[in-house]
N, C-alpha and C positions, 0 to 999 in steps of 0.2 A: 399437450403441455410438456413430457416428458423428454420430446424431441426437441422442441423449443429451450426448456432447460442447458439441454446437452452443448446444443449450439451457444448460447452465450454462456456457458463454464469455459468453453473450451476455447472460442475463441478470447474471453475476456483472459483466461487464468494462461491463455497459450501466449498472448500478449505479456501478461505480466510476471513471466516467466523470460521469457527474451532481455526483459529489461535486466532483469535478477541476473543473468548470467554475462550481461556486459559491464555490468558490475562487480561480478565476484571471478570472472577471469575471462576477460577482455571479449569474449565471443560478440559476434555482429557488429563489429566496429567500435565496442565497448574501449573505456581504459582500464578495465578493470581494478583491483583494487584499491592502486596507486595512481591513477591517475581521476578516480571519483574521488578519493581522498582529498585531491587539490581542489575538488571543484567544493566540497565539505568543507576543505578548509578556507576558501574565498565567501564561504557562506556563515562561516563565523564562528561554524561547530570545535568544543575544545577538543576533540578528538576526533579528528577528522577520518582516520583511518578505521577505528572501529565503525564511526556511523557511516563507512561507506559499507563496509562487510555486514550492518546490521540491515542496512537497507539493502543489498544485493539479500540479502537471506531471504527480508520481507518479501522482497517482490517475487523473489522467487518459489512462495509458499502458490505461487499461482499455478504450477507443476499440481499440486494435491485441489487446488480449487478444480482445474481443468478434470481431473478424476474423480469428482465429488469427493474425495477422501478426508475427513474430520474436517468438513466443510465451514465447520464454524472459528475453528481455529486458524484456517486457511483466508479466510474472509477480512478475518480481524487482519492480520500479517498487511495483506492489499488495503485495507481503511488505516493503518496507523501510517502506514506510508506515504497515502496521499495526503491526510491531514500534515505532515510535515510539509508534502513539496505544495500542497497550495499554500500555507500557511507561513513560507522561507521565501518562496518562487512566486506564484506566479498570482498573489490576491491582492499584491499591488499595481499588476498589471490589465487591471478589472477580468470582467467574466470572458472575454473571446479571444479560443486560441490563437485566431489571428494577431493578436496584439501579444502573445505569451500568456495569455489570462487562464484562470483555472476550469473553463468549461469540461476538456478533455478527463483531467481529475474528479471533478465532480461527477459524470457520468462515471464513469469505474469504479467511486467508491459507492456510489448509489447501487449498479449492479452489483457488487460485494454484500453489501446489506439486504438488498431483497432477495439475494439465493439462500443466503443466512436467515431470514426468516420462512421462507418457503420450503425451504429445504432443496436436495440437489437434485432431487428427479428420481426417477425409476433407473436409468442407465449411469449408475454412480459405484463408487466401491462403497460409500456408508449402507446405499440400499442392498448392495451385496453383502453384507457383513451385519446387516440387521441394525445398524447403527442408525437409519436415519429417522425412526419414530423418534431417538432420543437428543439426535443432535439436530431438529430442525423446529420451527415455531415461532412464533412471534415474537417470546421473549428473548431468543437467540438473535434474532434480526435485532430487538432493542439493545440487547446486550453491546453486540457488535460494535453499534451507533456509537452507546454512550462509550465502552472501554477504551475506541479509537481515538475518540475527543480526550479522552482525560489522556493517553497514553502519546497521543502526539502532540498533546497543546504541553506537557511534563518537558515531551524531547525538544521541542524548540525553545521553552522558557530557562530548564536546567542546561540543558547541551551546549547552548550556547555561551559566546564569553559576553560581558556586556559593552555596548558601545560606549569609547570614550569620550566624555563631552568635550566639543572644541573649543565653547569657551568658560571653561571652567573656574567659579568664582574660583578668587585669591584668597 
């Protein structure tokens, strides 16, 4: 199990790390911060630039996931992010990434949540620092769940401006 762990921290959090840094300074063919900005702000966000640096940050908490390091906090960062981008992107393009749909998302934030409740393994820095009797459990895995839902359904309800209606009584 512990090896198995390793392997989807590392590749899921080595993933969601890559993304974070093409966001937050253009690496891997990124726009970084100014150019996810446009794509933030074609997505309706009133702050385009911050919620491109907020999500570069999030994704990038995949760097501490891939180390098991304060693995719960790392976990949340990857689930509030995906609750945005299936939630903005791609859950009106149903469930298959071949259509743009949120399949892709939904597995990642699923592994996000069950490392979170499982805890990060034997081969982790929480288990090296003794932290991971305390930061791993079931309640931690709920936690996760529920904090991402409230904290990404907040980001696309607040964050956003509201559409204006076309045809607007007189």
């Amino acid at each position: 199990m512990a090896y198995g762990l390793l392997l989807l921290r590392v590749v899921v959090g080595g993933t969601m790390f890559t993304h974070g840094a093409q966001k937050l300074f253009g690496w891997f063919g990124g726009g970084g911060p100014r150019g996810t900005a446009d794509f933030f702000g074609a997505l309706g966000f009133r702050a385009p630039l911050a919620m491109a640096v907020l999500a570069g940050l999030s994704e990038s908490s995949g760097a501490f996931f891939a180390a098991g390091f304060l693995t719960p906090l790392a976990s949340l960062g990857i689930c509030v992010v995906m609750v945005v981008a299936i939630l903005t992107v791609h859950i009106s393009k149903g469930f298959f990434v071949s259509n743009g749909g949120y399949e892709y998302n939904l597995t990642l934030y699923t592994v996000a949540v069950a490392v979170a409740a499982t805890g990060p393994g034997r081969f982790s820095a929480d288990r090296a620092l003794h932290w991971d009797d305390n930061l791993s459990g079931l309640w931690w895995g709920v936690g996760v769940l529920g904090a991402s839902l409230v904290l990404g359904g907040l980001t696309v309800t607040l964050g956003r401006r509201r559409e204006r209606l076309e045809h607007a009584p007189a």
